[in-house]
C-alpha positions as CSV (number, residue, x, y, z in Angstrom):
1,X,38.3,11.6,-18.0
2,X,41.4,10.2,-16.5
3,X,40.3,7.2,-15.2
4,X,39.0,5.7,-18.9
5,X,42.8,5.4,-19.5
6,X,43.9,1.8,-19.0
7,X,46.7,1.4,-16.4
8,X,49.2,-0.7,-16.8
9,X,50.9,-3.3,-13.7
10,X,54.5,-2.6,-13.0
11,X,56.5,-5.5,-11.5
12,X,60.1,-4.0,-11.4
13,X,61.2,-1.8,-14.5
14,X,58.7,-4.2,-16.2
15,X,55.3,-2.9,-17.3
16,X,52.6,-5.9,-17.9
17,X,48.7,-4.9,-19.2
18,X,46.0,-5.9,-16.9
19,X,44.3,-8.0,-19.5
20,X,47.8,-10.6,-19.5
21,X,47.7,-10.5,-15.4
22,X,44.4,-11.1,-14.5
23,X,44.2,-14.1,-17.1
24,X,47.4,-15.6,-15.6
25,X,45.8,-15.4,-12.3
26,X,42.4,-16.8,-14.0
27,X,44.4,-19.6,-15.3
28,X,45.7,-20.5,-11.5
29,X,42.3,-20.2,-10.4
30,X,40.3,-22.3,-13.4
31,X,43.0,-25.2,-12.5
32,X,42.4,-24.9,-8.7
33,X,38.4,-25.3,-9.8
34,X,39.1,-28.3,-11.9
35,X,41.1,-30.1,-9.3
36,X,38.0,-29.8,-7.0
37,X,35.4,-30.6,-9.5
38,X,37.4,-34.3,-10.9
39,X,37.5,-34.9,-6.8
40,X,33.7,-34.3,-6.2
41,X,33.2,-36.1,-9.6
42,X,31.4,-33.3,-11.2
43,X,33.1,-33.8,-15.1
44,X,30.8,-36.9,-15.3
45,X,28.0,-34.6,-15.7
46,X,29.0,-32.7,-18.3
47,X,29.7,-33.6,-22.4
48,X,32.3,-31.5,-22.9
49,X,35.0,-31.2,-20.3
50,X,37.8,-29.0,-22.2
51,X,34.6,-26.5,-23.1
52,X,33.5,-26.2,-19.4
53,X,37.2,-25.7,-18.2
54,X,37.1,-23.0,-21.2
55,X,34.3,-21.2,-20.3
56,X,35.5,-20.7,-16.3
57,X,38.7,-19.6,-17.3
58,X,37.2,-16.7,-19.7
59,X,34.7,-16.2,-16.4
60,X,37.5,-16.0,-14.2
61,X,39.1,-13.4,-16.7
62,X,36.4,-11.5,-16.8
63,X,35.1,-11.2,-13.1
64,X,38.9,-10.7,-12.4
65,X,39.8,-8.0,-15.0
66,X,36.5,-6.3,-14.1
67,X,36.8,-6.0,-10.1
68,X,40.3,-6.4,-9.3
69,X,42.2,-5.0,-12.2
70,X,39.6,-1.7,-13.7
71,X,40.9,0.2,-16.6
């Protein structure tokens, strides 16, 4: 039953919930995914670029707060 309790990421005297970390990190790794796709040339493809970068960035959240960072 202990391990349904969320933990939370210390950094120093400074407690942070997962949630904020992993979409910090999700943020650093949406950007890293854009910069590749604008050099392949991908965004011509697409209608919507701001929706796409949206959508990885809450995929990235998720697959990072899900594997990495478990409450």
């Amino acid at each position: 039953m202990l391990n349904l309790v969320p933990k939370e990421i210390a950094i120093g005297e400074i407690y942070f919930p997962p949630l904020l970390i992993s979409g910090f990190i999700a943020i650093i790794c949406t950007s890293l995914t854009v910069r590749i796709f604008n050099t392949v040339k991908w965004y011509r493809y697409v209608s919507n670029p701001p929706l796409v970068e949206l959508s990885i960035a809450v995929i990235y959240t998720v697959l990072i707060s899900t594997f990495i960072f478990p409450s």
